[in-house]
C-alpha positions in Angstrom: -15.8 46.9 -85.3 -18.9 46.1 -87.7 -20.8 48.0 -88.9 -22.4 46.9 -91.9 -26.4 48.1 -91.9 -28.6 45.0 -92.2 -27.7 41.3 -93.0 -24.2 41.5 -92.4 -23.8 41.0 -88.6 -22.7 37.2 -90.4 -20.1 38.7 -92.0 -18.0 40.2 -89.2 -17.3 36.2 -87.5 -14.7 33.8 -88.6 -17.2 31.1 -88.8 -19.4 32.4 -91.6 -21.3 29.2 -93.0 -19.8 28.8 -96.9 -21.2 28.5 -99.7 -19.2 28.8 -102.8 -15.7 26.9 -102.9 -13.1 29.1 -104.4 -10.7 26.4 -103.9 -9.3 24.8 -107.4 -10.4 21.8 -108.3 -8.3 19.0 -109.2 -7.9 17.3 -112.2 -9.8 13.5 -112.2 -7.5 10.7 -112.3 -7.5 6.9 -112.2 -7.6 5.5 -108.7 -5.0 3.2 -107.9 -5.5 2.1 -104.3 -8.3 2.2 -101.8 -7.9 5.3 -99.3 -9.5 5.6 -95.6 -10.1 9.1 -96.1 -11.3 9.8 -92.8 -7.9 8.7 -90.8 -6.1 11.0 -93.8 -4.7 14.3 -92.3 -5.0 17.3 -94.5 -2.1 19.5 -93.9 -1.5 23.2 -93.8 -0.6 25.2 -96.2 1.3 28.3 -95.5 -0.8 31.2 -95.9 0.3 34.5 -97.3 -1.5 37.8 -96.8 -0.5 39.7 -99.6 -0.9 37.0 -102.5 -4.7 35.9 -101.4 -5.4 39.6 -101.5 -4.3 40.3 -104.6 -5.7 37.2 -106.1 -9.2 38.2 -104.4 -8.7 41.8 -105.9 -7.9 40.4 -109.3 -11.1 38.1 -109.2 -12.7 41.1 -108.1 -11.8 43.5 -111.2 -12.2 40.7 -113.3 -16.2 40.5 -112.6 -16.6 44.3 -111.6 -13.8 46.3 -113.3 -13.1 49.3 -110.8 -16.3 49.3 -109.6 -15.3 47.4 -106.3 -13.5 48.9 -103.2 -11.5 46.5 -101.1 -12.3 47.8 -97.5 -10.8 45.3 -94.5 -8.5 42.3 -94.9 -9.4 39.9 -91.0 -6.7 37.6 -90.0 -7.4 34.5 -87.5 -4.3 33.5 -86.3 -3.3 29.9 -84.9 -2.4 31.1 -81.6 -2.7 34.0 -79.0 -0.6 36.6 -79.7 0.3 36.7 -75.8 1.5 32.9 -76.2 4.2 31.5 -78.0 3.3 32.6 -81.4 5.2 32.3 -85.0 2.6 34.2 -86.8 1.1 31.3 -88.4 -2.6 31.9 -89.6 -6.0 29.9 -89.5 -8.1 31.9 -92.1 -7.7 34.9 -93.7 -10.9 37.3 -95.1 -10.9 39.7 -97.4 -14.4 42.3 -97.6 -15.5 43.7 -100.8 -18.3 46.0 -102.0 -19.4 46.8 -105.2 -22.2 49.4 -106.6 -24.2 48.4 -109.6 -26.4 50.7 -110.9 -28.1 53.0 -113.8 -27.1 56.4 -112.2 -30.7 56.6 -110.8 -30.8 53.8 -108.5 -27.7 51.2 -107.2 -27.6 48.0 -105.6 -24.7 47.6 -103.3 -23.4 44.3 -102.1 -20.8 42.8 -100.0 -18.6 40.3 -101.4 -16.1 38.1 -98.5 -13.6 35.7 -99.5 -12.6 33.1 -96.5 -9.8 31.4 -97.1 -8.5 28.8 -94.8 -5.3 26.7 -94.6 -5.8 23.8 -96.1 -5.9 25.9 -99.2 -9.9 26.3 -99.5 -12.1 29.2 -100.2 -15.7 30.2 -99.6 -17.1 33.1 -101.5 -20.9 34.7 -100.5 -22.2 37.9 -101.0 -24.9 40.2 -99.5 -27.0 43.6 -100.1 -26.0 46.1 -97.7 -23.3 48.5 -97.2 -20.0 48.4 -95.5 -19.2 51.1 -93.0 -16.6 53.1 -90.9 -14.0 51.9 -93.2 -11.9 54.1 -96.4 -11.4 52.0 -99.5 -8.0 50.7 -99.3 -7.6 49.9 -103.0 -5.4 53.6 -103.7 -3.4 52.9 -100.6 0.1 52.3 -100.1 0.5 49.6 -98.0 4.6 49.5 -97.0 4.4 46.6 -94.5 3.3 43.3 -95.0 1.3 41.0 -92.9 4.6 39.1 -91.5 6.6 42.3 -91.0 3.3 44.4 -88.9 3.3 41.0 -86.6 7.5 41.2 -86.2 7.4 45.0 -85.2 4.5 43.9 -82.4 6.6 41.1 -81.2 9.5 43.7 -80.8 7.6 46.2 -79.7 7.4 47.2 -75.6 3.9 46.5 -75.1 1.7 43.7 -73.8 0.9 41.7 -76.8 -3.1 41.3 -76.8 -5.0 38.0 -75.5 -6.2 37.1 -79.6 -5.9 35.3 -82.3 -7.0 38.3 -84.4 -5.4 41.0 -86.7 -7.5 43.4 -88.9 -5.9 45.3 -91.6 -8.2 48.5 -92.5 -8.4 52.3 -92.7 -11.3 53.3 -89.9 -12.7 56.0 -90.9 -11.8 58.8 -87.5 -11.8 62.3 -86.6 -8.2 62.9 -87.9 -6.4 61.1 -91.5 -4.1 58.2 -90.8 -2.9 55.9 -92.9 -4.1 52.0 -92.7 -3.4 50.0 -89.7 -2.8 46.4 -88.8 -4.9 46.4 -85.8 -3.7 43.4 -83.6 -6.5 42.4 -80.6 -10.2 42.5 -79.6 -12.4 45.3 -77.3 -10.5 45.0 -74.0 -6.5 44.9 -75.6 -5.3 46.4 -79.2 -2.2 47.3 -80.4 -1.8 49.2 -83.6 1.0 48.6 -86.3 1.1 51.3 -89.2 1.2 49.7 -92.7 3.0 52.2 -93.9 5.6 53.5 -91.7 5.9 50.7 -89.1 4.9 52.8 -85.7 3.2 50.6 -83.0 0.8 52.3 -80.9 -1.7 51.4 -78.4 -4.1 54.3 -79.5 -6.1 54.3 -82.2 -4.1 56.8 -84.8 -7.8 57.7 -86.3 -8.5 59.1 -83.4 -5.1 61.0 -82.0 -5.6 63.3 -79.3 -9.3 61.9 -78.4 -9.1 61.0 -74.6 -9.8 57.1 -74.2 -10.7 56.2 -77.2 -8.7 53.0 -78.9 -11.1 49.8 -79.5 -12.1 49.8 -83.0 -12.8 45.7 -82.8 -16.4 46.1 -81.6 -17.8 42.6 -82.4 -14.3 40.4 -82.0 -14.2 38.4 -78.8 
């Protein structure tokens, strides 16, 4: 899949070492009891797709107006989507990139949000340039998350060995519209975020002979 030009092969994993917690924090109060912390579960917290994007986006505008573009939303699921799967997700990244500049020279950086499920965030950021991708931020998108991974599960085809899902417009040889892409480089199924048709080839590239991985780095 990735494709960013120098410093950004990090940015492509799910394991991306943090460095700024997003998460809130909460507000001090007056212990009461002694707590073993370390024999305390943290439990999940069901995440939804559509809200942590649009609260990413809105941090976004916030700092950079409508400078950013929002290019690929990653999804890490909890289980393989050949298993017995609810749709239940591990972490959830949303990639950014914004151009700052004097109209002579720009700086462009990459800006990823990681959210995981017990309701933390890290933010980072890095120079370089995000490729193969159209901004999504003008784009319809019809289908949510939960409704793309309900038409695969319905679908007639062999769901994918992965815990992945990538939601993105590649950029290809013909215009399609964005594309929850479920899988990794050896099985991929697409789901169109806008009309709902689930294809095993790549709709970027319709009518080109063989060609349907777009998940380059994903295992």
């Amino acid at each position: 899949m990735k494709k960013i030009l120098f410093l950004l092969t990090i940015l492509v994993t799910m394991t991306f070492t943090s460095c700024n917690r997003c998460a809130k924090q909460e507000s001090q109060v007056e212990p009461v009891d002694t707590v073993d912390v370390e024999n305390v579960d943290v439990p999940n917290v069901e995440m939804n797709v559509e809200h942590i994007i649009a609260t990413d986006r809105q941090e976004m505008f916030l700092n950079h107006g409508d400078n950013y573009r929002w290019f690929e939303t990653d999804i890490k699921l909890n289980s393989f989507l050949d298993e017995e799967n609810d749709g239940s997700i591990e972490e959830i990244v949303n990639i950014f990139q914004v151009a700052v500049g004097d109209g002579k020279t720009y700086d462009v950086k990459v800006y990823k949000f990681q959210h995981y499920a017990d309701g933390t965030c890290d933010k980072d950021s890095t120079d370089g340039f995000w490729v193969e991708d159209e901004p999504l931020n003008e784009e319809k998108i019809v289908f949510t998350y939960k409704q793309a991974f309900d038409k695969l599960m319905q679908a007639n085809f062999v769901k994918p060995h992965s815990h992945y899902v990538t939601l993105r417009k590649q950029v290809g040889v013909v215009e399609a519209n964005p594309q929850y892409i479920f899988g990794n480089t050896r099985e991929v199924v697409f789901v169109d975020a806008v009309n709902g048709n689930v294809s095993s080839d790549n709709p970027a590239f319709e009518g080109v002979r063989g060609f349907k991985m777009p998940l380059g780095e994903w295992p």
